[in-house]
N, C-alpha and C positions, 0 to 999 in steps of 0.2 A: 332637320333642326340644327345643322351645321352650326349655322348663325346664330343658333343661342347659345351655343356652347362654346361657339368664339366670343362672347362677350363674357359668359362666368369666366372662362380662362383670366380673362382680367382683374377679378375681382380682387377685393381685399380678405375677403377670405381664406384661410387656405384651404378649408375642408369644400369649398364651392367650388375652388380653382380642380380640386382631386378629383369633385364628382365629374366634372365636365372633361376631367381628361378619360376616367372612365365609358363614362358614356359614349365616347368618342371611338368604343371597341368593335363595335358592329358598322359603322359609319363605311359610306361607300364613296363620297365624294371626294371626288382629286386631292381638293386641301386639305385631308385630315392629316396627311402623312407632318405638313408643313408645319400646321400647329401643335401636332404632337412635340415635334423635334424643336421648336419653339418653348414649348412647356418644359424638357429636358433641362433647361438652364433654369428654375423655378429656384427661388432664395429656400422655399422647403422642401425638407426633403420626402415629405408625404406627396407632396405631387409629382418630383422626381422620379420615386420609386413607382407608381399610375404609371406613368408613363415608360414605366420599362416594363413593366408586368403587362400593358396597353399595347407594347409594339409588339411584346412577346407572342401575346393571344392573334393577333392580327398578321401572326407570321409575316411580318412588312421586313425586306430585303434593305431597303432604303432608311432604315433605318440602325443598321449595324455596326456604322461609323461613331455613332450618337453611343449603341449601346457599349461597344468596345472602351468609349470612353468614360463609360458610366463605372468601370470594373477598379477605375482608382478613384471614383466616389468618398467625401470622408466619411458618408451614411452610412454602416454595413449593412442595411436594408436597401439600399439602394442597389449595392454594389452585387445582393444577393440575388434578386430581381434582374438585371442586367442579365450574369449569368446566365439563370432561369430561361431567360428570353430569347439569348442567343442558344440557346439549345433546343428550342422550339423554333424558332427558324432556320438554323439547320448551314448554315455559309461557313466552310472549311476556314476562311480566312481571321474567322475569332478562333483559333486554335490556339496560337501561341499568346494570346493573351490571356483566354481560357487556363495555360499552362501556369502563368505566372499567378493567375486567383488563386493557385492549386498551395500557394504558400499564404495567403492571407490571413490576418492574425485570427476573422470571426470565422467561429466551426461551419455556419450555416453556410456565409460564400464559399468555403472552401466544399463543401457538399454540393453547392449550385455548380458548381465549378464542372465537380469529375462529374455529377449528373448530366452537365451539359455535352463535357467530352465523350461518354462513352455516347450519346444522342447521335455524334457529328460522325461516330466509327474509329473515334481515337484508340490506339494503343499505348501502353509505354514502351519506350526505347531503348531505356536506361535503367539500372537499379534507380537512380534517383529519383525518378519517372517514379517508377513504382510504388517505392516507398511514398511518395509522396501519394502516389493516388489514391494508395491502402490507409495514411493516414485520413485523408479527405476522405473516405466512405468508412470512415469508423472501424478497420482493420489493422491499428497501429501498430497490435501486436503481430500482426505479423507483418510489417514493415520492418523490424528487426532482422528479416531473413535475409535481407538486401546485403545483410553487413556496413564495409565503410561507407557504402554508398548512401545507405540510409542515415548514419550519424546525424547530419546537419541538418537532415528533413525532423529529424525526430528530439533534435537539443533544442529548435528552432520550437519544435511545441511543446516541450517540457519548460521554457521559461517564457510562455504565454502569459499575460496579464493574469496574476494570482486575485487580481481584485473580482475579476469576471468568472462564473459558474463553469471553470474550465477543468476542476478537480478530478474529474474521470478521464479526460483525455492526457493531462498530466500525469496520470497516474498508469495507464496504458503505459505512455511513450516511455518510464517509469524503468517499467517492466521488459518493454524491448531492448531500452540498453545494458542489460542485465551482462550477458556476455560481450559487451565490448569496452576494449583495454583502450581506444582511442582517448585520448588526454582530452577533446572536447568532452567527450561524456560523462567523465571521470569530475568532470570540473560541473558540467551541467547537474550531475546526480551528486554531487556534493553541498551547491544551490540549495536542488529539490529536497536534501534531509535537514532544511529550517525551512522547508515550506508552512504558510499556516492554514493549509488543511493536512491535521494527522493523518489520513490515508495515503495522501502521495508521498508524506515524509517518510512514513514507514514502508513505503514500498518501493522510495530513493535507497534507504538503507539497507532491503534486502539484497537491491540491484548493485551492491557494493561489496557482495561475500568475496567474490573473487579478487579485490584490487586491496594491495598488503602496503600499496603509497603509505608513507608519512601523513601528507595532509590527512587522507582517509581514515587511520588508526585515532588521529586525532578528533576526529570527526564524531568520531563510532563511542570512542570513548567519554567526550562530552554528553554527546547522547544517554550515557546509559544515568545521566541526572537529570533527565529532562523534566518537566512536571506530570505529561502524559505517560501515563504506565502504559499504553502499546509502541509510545517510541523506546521507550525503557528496554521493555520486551524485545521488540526487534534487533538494537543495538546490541544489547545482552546474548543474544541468539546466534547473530554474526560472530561475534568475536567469541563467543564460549569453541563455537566451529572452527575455531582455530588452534585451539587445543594450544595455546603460548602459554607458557610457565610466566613472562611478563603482567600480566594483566592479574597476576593473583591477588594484588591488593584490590584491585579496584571488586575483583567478583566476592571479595572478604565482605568488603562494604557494602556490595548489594544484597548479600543476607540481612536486613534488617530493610530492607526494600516493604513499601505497603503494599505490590501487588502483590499474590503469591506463585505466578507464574514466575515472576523474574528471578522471587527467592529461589524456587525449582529449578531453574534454569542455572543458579548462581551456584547451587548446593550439588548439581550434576558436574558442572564443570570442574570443583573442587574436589571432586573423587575421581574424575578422571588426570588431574595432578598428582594426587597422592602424597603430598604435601605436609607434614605433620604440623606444621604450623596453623592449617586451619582447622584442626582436631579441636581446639577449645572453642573457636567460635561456633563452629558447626553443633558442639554439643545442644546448647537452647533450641536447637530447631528440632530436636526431638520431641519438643512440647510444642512444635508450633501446631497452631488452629487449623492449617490443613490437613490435612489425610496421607495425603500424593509427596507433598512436603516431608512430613515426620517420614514416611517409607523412605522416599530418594537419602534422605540424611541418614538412616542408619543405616542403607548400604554405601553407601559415600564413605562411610565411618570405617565400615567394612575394608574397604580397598585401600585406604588409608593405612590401618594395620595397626593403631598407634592401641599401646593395652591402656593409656590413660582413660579412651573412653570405655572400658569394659563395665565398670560399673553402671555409668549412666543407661546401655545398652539391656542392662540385667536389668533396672529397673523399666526400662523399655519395652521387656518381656509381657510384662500387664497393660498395654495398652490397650485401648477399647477395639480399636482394629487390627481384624489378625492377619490382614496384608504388613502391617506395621510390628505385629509380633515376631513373625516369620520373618521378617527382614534384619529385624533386629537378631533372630538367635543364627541368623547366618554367618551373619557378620562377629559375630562371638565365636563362633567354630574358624569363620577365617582369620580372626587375627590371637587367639588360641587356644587349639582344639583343648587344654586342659582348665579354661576358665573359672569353671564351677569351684574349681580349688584356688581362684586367685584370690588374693588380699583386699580387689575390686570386688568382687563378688561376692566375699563374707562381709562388707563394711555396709552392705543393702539389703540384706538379705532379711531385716528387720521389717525394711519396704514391701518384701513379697508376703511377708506373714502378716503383716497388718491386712493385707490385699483379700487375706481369705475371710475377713470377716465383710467384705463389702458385700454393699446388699444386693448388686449386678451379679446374679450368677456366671456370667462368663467371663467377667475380671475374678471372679473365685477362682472357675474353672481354670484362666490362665494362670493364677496364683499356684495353685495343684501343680500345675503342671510344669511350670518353672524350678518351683522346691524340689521336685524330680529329679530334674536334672540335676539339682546340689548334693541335696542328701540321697537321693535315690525312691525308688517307687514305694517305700514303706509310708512316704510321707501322705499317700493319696487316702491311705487307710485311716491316719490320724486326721484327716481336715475335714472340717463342716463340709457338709454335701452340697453342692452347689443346687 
């Protein structure tokens, strides 16, 4: 049925032209090779690509020159098909073209690619080799282990077309340049943290812990206003890990931050400063709506040392959680051990005894229990029983 199939080849169709180059896959006569390699030049790419998947199956040798040339296709169906096919036929001499697919901007060709080479018994050579092949079969992270070698395999797919579903491979390569100080990278994952998908942004910015550049600090620092509370987060996380007395302002400001991770994050950092100056803001966050929060703040407060918060801290004594209670009378013993007699601590002291008539027996309980320590154990005798 050669002959019909050379005549739909003609058609104006293009799905009639596809079918006939398929059809064409089992076909034993002389001329199929000739109209296949004829249809290669087809104005669509749907018959193009038939035709590369068609000499593929057909393991046709005679057909290599056609497919090698099909590898810079503007189709990347076409291009991945090609591939495909010269790895199913099996001719060493699409090696190095093979090699060059290995960088193609679509994930699929660059997969048809190293699935072809490893078919043909290809190794790599080089770290560059490598990397590049670990990226092509979805191993990017560890094309990182290449080193400098892998940088340019790996900057090369970190600024891949953001428009196309390329976010997890972005986000990989992300991640491998984590420990390199190469100024490509540096520049690439700088790029990567205004990407607009927040996962490769935020995992541009953790791949940036180590790099203390100017541009970078700046970078890091704009980030911690971004609108997304996990870029916030991550930005906020890098740099608190640096533990710079510079950035005190800004982590001031992200106490009033709407996630409560970043407040955490913000309220940790400033007690590892010690700072008295953020002793007033930090106070309100004894009341804040988290849990994890109101705790970190009153040992923060703690480390600090400043006796202006003693009082806030006494009243902090009756808080509903007693990870938050405990945190608080810590930090009253470390910043001083004779609190109960300070001028803080007698001006609230009003706050604890109203506390014992609340109707929460374990805010009583902790009411009792705070009075204690002011006036001493007689006072557990005098208080409504919880």
């Amino acid at each position: 049925m050669i002959w019909w199939n050379s005549i739909r080849l003609k058609s104006k169709n293009p799905a009639a032209r596809r079918e006939a180059v398929e059809a064409l896959a089992d076909s034993s006569n002389a001329d199929t090779t000739g109209l296949l390699l004829a249809a290669a030049q087809d104005e669509e790419a749907e018959v193009r690509a038939a035709v590369a998947r068609t000499l593929g199956r057909r393991k046709d040798g005679q057909g290599v020159s056609s497919l090698m040339a099909a590898l810079r296709d503007s189709d990347s169906e076409v291009r991945e098909a090609a591939a495909t096919a010269l790895g199913l036929i099996g001719d060493a001499q699409a090696i190095n073209p093979l090699l060059w697919s290995l960088k193609d901007s679509n994930t699929a060709v660059r997969h048809g690619a190293a699935t072809a080479l490893q078919a043909l018994g290809w190794r790599p050579n080089t770290g560059e080799e490598q990397a590049l092949y670990d990226i092509a079969t979805g191993k990017t992270r560890d094309a990182g282990q290449a080193g400098q070698a892998a940088v340019e395999s790996l900057v090369t797919e970190l600024s891949y077309d953001t428009s196309a579903d390329t976010s997890f491979q972005r986000r990989a390569a992300a991640e491998a340049l984590q420990n390199s100080n190469d100024p490509r990278a540096i520049k690439s994952l700088l790029a990567a943290a205004r990407d607009p998908d927040v996962t490769v942004q935020v995992t541009a910015i953790h791949a940036l812990t180590n790099d203390s550049s100017e541009p970078v600090i700046e970078t890091l620092l704009g980030a911690l206003w971004d609108p997304n509370p996990m870029v916030r987060l991550a930005a906020s996380q890098v740099l608190a890990a640096r533990e710079n007395p510079a950035f005190l302002d800004s982590f001031l400001g992200l106490l009033g931050d709407s996630y409560y991770e970043v407040r955490l994050t913000a309220v940790e950092f400033l007690g590892k400063m010690r700072d008295r100056r953020a002793t007033a803001p930090l106070l309100a966050l004894l009341t804040d709506t988290d849990g994890d929060v109101k705790q970190a703040t009153a040992i923060a407060l703690g480390a600090i040392g400043d006796p202006a918060a003693i009082a806030w801290l006494v009243v902090t004594l009756i808080d509903e959680e007693r990870a938050v209670r405990q945190a608080a009378e810590r930090s009253l013993d470390a910043i001083d051990p004779n609190w109960p007699c300070s001028e803080g601590t007698q001006s609230v002291v009003p706050n604890l005894e109203a506390a014992l008539n609340d109707h929460r027996g374990w805010i009583r309980q902790a009411a009792v229990t705070a009075l204690a320590r002011i006036h001493g154990p007689a006072i557990a005798q005098a208080a409504p029983q919880p």
